[in-house]
C-alpha positions as CSV (number, residue, x, y, z in Angstrom):
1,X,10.3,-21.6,11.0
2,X,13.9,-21.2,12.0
3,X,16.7,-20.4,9.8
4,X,18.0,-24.4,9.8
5,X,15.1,-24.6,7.4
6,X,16.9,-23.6,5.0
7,X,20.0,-25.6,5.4
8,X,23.3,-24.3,3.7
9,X,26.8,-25.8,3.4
10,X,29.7,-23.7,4.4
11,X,31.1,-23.3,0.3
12,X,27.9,-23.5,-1.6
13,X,25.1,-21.7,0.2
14,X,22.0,-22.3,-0.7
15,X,19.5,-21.1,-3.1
16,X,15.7,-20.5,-2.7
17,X,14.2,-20.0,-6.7
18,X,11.0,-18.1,-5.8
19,X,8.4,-16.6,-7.9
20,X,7.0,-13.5,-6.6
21,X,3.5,-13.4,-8.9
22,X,2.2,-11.2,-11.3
23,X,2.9,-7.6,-9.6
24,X,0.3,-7.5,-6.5
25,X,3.1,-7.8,-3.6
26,X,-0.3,-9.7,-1.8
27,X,0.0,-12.5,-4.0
28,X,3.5,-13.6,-2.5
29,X,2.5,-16.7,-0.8
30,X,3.8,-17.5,2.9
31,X,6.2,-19.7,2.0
32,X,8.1,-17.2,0.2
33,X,7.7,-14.4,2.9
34,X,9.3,-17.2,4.9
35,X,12.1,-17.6,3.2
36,X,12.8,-13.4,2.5
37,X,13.0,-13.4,5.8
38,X,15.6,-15.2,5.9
39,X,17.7,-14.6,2.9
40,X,21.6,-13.1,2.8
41,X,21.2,-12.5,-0.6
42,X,18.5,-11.5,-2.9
43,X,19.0,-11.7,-6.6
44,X,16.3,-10.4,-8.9
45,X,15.0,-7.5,-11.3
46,X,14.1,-4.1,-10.3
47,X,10.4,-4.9,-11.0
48,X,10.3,-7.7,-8.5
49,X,12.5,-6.5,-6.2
50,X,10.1,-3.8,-5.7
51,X,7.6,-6.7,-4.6
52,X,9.6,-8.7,-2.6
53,X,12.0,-6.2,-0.5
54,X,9.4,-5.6,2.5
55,X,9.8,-9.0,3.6
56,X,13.6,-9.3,3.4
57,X,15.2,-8.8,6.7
58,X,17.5,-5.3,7.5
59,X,21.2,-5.4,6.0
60,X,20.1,-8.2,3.2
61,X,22.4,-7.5,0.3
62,X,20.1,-6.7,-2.7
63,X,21.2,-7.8,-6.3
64,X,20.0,-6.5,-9.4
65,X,20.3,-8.7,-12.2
66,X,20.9,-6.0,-14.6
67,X,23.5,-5.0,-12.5
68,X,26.5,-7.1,-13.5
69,X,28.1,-6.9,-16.4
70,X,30.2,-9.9,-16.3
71,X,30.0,-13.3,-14.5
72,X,33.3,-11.9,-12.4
73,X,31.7,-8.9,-11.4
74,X,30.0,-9.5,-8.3
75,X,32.4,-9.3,-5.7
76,X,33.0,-5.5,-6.5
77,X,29.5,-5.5,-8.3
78,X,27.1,-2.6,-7.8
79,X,24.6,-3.5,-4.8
80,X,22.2,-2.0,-2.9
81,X,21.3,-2.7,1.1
82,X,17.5,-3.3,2.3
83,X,17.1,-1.2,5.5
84,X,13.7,-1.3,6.8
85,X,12.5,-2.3,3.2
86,X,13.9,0.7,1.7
87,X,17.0,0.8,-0.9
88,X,19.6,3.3,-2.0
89,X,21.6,2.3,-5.4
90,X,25.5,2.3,-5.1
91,X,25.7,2.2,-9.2
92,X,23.6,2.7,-12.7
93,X,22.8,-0.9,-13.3
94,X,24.4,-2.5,-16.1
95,X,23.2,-5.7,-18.5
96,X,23.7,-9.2,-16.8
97,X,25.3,-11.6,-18.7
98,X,25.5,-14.9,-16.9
99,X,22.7,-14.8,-14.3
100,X,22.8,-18.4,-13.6
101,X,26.7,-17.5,-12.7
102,X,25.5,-14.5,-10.6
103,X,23.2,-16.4,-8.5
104,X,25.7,-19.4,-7.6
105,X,28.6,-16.3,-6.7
106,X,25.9,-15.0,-4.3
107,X,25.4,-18.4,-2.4
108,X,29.4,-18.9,-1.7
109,X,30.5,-19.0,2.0
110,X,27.1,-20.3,2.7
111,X,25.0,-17.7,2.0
112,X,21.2,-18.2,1.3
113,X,20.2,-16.6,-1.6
114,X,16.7,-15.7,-2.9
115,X,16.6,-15.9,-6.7
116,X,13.0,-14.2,-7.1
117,X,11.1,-14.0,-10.9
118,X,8.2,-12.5,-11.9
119,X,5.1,-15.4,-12.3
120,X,6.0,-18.6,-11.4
121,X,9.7,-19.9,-12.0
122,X,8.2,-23.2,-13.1
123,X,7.3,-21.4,-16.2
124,X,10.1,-19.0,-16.2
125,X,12.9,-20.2,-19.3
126,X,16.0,-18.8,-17.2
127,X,14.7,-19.9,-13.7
128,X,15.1,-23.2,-15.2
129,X,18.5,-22.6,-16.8
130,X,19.7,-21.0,-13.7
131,X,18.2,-24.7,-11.4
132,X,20.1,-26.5,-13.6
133,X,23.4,-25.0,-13.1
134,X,23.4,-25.0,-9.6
135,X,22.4,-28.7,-10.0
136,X,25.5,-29.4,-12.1
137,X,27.5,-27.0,-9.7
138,X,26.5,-28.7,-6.5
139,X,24.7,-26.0,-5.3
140,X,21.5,-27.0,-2.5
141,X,18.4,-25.4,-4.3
142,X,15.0,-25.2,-3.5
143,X,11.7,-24.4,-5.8
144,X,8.8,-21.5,-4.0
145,X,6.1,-21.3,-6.5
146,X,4.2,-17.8,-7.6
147,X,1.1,-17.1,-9.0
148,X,1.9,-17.4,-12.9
149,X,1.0,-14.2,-14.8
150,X,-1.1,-16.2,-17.2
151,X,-4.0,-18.0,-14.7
152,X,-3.7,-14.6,-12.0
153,X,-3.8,-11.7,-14.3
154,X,-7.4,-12.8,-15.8
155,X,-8.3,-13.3,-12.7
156,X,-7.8,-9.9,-11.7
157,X,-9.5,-8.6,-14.6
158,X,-12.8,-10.5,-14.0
159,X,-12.4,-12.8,-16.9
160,X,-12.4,-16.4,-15.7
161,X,-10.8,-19.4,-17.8
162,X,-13.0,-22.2,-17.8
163,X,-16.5,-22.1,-16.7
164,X,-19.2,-25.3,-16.1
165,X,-18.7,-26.5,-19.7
166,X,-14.9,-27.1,-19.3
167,X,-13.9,-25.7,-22.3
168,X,-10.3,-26.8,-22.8
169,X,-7.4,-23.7,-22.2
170,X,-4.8,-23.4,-24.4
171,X,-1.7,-21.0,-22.9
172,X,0.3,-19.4,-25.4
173,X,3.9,-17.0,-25.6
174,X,3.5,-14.9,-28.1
175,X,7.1,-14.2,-27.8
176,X,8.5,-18.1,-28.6
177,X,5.7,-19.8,-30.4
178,X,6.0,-21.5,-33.7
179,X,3.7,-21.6,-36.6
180,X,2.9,-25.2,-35.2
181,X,1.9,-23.9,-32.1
182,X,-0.7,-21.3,-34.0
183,X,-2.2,-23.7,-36.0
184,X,-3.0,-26.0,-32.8
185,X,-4.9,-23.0,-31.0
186,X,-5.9,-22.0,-33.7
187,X,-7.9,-25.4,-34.4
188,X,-9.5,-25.5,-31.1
189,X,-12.6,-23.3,-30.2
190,X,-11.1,-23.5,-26.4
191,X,-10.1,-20.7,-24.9
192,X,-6.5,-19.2,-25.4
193,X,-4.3,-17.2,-22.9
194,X,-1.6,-15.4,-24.6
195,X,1.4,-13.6,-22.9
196,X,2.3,-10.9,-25.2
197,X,3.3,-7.2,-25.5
198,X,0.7,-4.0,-25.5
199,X,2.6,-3.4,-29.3
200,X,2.2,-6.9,-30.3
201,X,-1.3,-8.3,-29.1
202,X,-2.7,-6.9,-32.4
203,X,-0.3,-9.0,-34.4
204,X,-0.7,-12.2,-31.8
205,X,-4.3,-11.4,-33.0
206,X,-4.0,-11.7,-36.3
207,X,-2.3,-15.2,-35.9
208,X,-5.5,-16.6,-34.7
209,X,-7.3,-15.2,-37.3
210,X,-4.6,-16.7,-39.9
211,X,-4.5,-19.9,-38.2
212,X,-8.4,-20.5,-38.1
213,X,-10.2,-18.2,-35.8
214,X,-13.2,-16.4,-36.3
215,X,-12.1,-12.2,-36.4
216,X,-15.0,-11.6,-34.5
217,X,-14.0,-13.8,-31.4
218,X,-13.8,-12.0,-28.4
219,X,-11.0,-11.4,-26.3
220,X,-10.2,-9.3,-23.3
221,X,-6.6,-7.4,-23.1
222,X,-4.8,-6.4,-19.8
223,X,-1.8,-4.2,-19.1
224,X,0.2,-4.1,-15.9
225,X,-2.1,-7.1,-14.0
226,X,-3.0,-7.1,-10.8
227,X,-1.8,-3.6,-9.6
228,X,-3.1,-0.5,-9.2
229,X,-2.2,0.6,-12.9
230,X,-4.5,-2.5,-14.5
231,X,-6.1,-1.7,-16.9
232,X,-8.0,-3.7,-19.4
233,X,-9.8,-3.4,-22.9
234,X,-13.0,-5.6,-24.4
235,X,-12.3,-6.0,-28.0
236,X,-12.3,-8.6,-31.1
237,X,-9.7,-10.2,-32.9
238,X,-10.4,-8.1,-35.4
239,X,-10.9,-5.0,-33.9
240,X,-8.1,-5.3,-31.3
241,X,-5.8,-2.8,-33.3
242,X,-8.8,-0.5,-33.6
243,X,-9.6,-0.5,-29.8
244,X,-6.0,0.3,-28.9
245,X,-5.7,3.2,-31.4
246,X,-8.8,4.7,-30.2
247,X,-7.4,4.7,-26.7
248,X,-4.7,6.3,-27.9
249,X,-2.5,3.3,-27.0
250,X,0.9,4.4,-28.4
251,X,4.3,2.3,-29.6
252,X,6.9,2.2,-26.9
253,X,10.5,3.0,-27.5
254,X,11.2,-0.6,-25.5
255,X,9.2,-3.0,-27.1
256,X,5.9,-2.4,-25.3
257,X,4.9,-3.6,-21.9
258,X,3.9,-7.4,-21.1
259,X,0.3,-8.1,-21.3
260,X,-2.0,-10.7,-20.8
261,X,-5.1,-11.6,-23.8
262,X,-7.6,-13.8,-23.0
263,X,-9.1,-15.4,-26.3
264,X,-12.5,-17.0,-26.2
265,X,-16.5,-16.6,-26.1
266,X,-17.4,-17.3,-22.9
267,X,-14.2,-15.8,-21.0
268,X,-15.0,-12.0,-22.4
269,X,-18.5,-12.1,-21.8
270,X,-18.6,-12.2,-17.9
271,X,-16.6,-9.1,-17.2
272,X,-19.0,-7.0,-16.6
273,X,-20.0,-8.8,-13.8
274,X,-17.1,-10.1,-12.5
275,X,-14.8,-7.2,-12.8
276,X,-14.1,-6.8,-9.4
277,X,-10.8,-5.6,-8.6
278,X,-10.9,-2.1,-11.4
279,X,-14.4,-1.7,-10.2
280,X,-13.1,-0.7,-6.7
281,X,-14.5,2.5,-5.5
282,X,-10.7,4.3,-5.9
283,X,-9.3,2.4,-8.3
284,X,-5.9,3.7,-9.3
285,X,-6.6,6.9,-7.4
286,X,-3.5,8.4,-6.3
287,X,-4.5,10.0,-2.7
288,X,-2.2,12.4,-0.2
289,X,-2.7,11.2,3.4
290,X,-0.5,14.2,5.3
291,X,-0.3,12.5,8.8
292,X,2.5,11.4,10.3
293,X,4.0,7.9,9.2
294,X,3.0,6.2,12.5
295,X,-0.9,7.6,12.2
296,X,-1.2,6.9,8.6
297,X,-0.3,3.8,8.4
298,X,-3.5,2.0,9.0
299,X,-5.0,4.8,7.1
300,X,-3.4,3.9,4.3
301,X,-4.3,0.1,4.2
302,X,-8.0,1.4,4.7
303,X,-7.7,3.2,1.3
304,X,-5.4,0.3,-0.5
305,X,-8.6,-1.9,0.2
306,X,-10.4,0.5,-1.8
307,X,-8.1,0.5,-4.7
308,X,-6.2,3.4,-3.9
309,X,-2.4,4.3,-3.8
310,X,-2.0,6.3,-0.9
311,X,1.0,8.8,-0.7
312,X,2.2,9.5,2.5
313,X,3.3,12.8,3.3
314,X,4.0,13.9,7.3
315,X,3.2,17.5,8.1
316,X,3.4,17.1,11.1
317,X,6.9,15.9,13.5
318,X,6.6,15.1,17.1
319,X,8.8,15.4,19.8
320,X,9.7,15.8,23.5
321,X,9.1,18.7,25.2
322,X,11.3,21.4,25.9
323,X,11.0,21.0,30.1
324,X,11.0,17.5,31.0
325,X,10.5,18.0,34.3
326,X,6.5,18.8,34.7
327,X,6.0,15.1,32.8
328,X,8.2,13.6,35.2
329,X,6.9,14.6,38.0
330,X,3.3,13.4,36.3
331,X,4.0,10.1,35.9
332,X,5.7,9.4,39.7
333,X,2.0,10.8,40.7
334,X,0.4,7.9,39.0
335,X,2.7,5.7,41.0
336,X,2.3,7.4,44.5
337,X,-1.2,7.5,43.5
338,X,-1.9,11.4,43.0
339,X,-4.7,11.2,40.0
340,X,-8.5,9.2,39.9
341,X,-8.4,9.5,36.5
342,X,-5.3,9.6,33.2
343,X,-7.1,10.9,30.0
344,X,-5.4,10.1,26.5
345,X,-6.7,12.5,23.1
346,X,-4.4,10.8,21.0
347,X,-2.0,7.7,20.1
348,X,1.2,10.1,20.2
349,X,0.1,11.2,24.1
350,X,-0.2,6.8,24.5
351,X,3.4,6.8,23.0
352,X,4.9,9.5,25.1
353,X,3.7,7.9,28.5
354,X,4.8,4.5,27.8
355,X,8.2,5.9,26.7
356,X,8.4,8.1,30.0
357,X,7.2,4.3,32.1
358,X,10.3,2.0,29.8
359,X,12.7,5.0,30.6
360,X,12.1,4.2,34.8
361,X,11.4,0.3,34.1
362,X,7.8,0.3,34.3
363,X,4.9,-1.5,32.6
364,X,1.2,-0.8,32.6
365,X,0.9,-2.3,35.7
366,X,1.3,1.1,37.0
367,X,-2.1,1.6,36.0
368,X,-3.3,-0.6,38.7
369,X,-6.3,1.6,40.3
370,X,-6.6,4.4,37.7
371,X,-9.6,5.4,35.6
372,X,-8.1,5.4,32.3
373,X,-9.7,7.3,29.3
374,X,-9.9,7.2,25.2
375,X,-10.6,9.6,22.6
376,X,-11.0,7.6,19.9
377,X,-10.6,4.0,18.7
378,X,-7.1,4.0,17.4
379,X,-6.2,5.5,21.2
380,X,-7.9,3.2,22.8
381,X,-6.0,0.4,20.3
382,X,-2.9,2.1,21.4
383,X,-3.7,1.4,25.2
384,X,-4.9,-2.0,24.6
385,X,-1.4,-3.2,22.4
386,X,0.2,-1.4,25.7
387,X,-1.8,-3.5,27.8
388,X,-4.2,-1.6,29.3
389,X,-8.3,-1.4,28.2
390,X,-9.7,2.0,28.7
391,X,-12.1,2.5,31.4
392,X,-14.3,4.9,29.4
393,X,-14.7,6.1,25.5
394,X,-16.8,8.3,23.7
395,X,-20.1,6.4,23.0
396,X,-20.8,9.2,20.6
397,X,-18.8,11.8,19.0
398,X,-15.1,10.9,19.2
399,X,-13.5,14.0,20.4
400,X,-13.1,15.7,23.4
401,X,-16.1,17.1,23.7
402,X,-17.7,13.3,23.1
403,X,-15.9,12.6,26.3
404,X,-17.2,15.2,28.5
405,X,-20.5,13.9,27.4
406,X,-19.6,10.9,29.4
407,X,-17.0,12.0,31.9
408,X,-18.8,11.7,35.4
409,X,-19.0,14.6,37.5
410,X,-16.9,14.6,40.7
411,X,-18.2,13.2,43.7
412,X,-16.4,13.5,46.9
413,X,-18.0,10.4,48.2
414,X,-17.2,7.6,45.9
415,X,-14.3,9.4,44.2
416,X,-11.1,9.1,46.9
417,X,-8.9,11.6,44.8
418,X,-10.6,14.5,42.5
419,X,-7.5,14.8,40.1
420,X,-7.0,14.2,36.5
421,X,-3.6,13.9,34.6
422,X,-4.0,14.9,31.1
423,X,-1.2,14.5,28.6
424,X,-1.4,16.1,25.6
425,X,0.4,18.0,22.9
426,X,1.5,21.5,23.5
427,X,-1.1,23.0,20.8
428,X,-4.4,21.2,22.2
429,X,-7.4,22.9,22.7
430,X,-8.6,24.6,26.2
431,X,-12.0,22.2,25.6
432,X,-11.3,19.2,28.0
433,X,-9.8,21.1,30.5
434,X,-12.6,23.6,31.1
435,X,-14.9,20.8,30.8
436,X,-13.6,18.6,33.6
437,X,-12.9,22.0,35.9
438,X,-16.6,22.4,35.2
439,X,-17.8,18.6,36.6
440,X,-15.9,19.3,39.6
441,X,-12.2,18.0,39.0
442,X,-8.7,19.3,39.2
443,X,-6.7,18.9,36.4
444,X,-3.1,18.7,35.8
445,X,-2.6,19.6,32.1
446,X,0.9,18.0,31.3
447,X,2.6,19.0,27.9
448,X,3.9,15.2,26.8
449,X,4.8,16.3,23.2
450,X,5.3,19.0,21.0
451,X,3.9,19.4,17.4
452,X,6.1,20.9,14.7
453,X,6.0,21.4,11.4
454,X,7.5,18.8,9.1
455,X,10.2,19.3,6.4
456,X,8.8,20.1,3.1
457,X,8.5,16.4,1.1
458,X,10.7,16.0,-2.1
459,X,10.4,18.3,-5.3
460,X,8.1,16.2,-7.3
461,X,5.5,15.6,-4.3
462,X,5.0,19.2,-4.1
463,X,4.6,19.6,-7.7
464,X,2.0,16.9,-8.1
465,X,0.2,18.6,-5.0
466,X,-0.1,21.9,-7.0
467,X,-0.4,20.6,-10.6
468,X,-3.1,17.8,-10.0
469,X,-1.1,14.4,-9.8
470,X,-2.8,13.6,-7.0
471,X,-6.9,12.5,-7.1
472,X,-7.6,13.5,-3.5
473,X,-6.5,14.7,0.2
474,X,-7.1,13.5,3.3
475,X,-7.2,16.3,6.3
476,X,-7.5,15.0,9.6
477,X,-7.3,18.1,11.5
478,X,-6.6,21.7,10.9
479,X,-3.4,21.4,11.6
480,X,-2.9,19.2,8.7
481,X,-4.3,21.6,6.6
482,X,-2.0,24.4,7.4
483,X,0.9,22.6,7.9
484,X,0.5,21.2,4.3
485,X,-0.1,24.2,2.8
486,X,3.2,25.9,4.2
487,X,5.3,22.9,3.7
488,X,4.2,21.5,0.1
489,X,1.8,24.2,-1.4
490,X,-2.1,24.5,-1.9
491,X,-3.7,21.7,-3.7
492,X,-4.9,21.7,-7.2
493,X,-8.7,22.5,-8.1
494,X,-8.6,18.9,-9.6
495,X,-7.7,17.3,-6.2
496,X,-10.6,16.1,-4.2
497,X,-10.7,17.5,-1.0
498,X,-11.7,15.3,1.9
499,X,-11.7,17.1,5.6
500,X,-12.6,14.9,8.8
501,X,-15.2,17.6,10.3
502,X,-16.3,20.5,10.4
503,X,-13.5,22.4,12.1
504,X,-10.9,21.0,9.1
505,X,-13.3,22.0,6.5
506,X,-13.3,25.6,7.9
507,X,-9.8,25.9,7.6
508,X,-9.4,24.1,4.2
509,X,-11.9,26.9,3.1
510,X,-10.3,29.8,4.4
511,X,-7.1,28.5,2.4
512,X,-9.2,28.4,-0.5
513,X,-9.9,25.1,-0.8
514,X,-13.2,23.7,-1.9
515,X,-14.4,21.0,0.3
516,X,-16.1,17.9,-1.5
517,X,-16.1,15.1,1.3
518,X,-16.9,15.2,5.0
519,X,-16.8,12.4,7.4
520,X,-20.6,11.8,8.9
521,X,-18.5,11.3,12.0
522,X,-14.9,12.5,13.3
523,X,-12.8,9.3,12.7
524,X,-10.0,8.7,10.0
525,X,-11.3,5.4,9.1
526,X,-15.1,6.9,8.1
527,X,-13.5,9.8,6.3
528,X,-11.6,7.3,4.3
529,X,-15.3,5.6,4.0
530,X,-16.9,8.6,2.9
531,X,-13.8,9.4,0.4
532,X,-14.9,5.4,-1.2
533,X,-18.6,6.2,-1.2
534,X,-17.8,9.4,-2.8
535,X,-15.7,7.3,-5.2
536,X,-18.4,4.6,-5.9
537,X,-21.2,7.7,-6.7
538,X,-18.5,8.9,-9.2
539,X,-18.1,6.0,-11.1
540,X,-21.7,5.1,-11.2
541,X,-22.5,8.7,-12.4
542,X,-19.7,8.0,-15.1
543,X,-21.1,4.5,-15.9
544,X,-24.8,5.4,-16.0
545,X,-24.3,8.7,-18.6
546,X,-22.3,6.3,-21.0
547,X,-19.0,8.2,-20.1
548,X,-15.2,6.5,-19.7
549,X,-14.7,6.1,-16.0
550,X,-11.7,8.4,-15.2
551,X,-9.8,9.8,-12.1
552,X,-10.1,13.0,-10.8
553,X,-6.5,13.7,-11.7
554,X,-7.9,13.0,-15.4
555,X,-10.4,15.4,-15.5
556,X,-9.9,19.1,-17.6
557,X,-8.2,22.0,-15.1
558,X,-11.1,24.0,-15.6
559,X,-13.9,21.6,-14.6
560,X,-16.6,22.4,-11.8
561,X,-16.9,20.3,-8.4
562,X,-19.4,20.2,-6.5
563,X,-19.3,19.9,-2.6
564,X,-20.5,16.4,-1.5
565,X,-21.3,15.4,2.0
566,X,-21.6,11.7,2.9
């Protein structure tokens, strides 16, 4: 949709009220990525923004509501600008003191402004405050709905509301309700969602118990819903306070963190088969994919599907090489027709050709006639999105040895031209060469990048790498492995160590590392398999000998692992 959707006057601007769920930036529905995307202005907490700023176009103007002091302040007000969803604070943030003023500032000159709030702003007090001054103001304003905390966080936890006896639900805020309000939930034998803090669920329980029900009525508490950081406890009303002690659940200096109990028989009783999201195989793990941002990108939604927060880290920085000239001359041979045959290893050789074709205005239809070759699937996706399908890939092993497996030999009667252009990076193995030379053809082995070492990430990654913040590693190639180790340190004995083949796992070994996951087959996307299935035997292990489930990052300094292959 175009930006007229959103219609705004030249003096008031418009405002878009938009609830951005419970925490799980998935939740966002399209109609609010629709109108981020279109936004001048967004206006919201730090918590939220941190949900919504991915979808906000480049140069939006990003405003904190704790950042304004007074309703006069935002013209000089501290701000922050969204550049390819990342943010850099001009100021400390400060108390806001008219929000409802803040927002309607923001929307002068015509500006669209998204006013985003955790939940659902339909059940959001200052949301509604904040509508109805820009209604008495004359301000255009629009309503997105969000997943409310209340009906998504249980959902997330596995503990559903009403089942096929319709019990009635009863929501509840700890925070505002009245004795009245008590004594009605109390009464009913329904079940009762109550939005409270982690330091005050035990006294919300004890409410229900004072206002009628039973202490040993079930109920099911969860902290930080629908992220990565859920978790959730299986108590009573009466033993609530008990539960949280013994998990060592302390008082926070703040007031304690929001939190969602679910009150009622039936509701409790079906976690433990309907837990679904904790129960992911790497739940919570924190993992350290050390690829470059472009590679690791898909990587990384692999492992989020699995539960896990990937971190990445690049070890490894590409770019041109030194002498231009030897790919130049390469790619006016595929014009003039000099090669049978272009093979690509890897996405970044993909990337340096089509570069070298847009730099002299041509497209892949200067393929037209070539054999083109993969390595690999996310290659061969790279060729595809350029718009050209590989002629051959590996049907087995996908590496170049895979390929040779199924290269043809050269035949000088069906094959016009016995030449090969191979781009690669300037550290590749001597393995596909020699092995075409072998079947017959001539090769021209073109340097199209170079491979350096990366800058050393910030201070606290490499302290988390070498003190055990992270649960596991993901090395996709020896050079990964090195490269991390110069740049970052050696990983902690806690760390799980994951390694792509055999080759990696040799050099993770020689830098003292103790290998516990190998792919069954050289690709990212089954090493970040075999890390889950490693995961999912881990947990079941946990679950089976009546122990807490925990993270490797959890576990004592000094504890053994043993090497697993899957």
């Amino acid at each position: 949709m175009s930006p007229t959707a959103f219609p705004a006057g030249p003096e008031h601007g418009h405002v878009t009220f938009l609830g951005a769920g419970p925490g799980d930036p998935g939740l966002l529905t399209l109609r609010a990525v629709e109108a981020l995307s279109h936004a001048d202005v967004l206006v919201a907490e730090h918590e939220v923004l941190d949900v919504i700023r991915t979808h906000a176009r480049q140069g939006v103007s990003v405003v904190p509501t704790e950042a304004v002091s007074s309703p006069d302040a935002l013209p000089g007000a501290p701000q922050l600008t969204v550049v390819d969803g990342a943010s850099t604070p001009a100021a400390a943030p400060a108390p806001a003191q008219d929000a409802a003023h803040l927002v309607m500032e923001a929307a002068r000159g015509g500006r669209r402004v998204v006013r985003a709030v955790a939940g659902d702003p339909g059940l959001d007090t200052d949301a509604a405050e904040e509508m109805l001054a820009c209604a008495a103001a004359g301000v255009p304003f629009e309503v997105v709905p969000g997943v409310a905390a209340a009906t998504g966080v249980p959902a997330y936890a596995g503990v559903p509301l009403r089942d096929a006896h319709g019990a009635d639900v009863r929501f509840v805020d700890a925070r505002t309700a009245s004795d009245r309000c008590w004594t009605e939930v109390g009464a009913s034998d329904g079940t009762v969602v109550v939005s409270t803090s982690l330091d005050s669920v035990a006294a919300a329980a004890a409410e229900l118990v004072s206002a009628g029900r039973k202490p040993d009525t079930p109920l099911t508490v969860t902290v930080a819903g629908t992220t990565t950081r859920q978790r959730t406890w299986t108590a009573t009303l009466g033993t609530i306070a008990q539960t949280l002690k013994q998990a060592k659940v302390l008082p926070s200096p703040d007031g304690g963190r929001p939190v969602i109990a679910v009150v009622g028989e039936r509701s409790a009783a079906r976690r433990d088969q309907l837990s679904w999201f904790e129960s992911k195989p790497l739940f919570g793990w924190k993992v350290l994919v050390p690829r470059t941002k472009e590679q690791a990108a898909s990587l990384s939604d692999q492992l989020r599907s699995y539960g896990a927060v990937p971190h990445e880290v690049p070890t490894i920085a590409v770019e041109p090489p030194r002498t231009p000239q030897q790919m130049e001359r390469a790619v006016k041979g595929l014009v003039t027709g000099r090669y049978e045959w272009i093979a690509f290893t890897s996405v970044n050789a993909v990337k340096a050709v089509r570069e070298k074709f847009e730099e002299y205005g041509l497209d892949a239809r200067a393929f037209a006639g070539i054999k083109v070759a993969a390595v690999g699937e996310q290659t061969a996706n790279a060729l595809i999105a350029f718009g050209v399908k590989p002629d051959l890939v590996p049907s087995g092993e996908q590496s170049a040895a895979g390929l040779l497996e199924d290269w043809p030999p050269y035949d000088p009667v069906f094959d016009p031209i016995d030449r090969v252009f191979l781009p690669r990076a300037d550290i590749a193995t001597e393995t596909l060469v020699a092995g075409l030379i072998e079947l017959g053809w001539e090769v021209d082995d073109v340097t199209a990048y170079r491979t350096v070492r990366a800058s050393p990430p910030p201070a606290d990654t490499r302290e988390a790498i070498k003190g055990g913040g992270f649960d596991a590693v993901l090395f996709t190639s020896s050079s990964t492995v090195r490269n991390l180790v110069g740049i970052a340190g050696k990983p902690h004995n806690v760390t799980v160590i994951a390694c792509i083949g055999p080759a990696t796992a040799k050099t993770a070994e020689e830098h003292g590392l103790r290998v516990d996951v190998m792919a069954p087959e050289p690709s990212v996307h089954k090493l970040a398999e075999a890390l889950a299935t490693f995961g999912m035997k881990r947990r079941a292990s946990a679950l089976e000998a009546g122990d807490p489930v925990t993270r490797p990052s959890e576990r004592r300094p000094g504890a053994r692992r043993r090497r697993t292959t899957t």
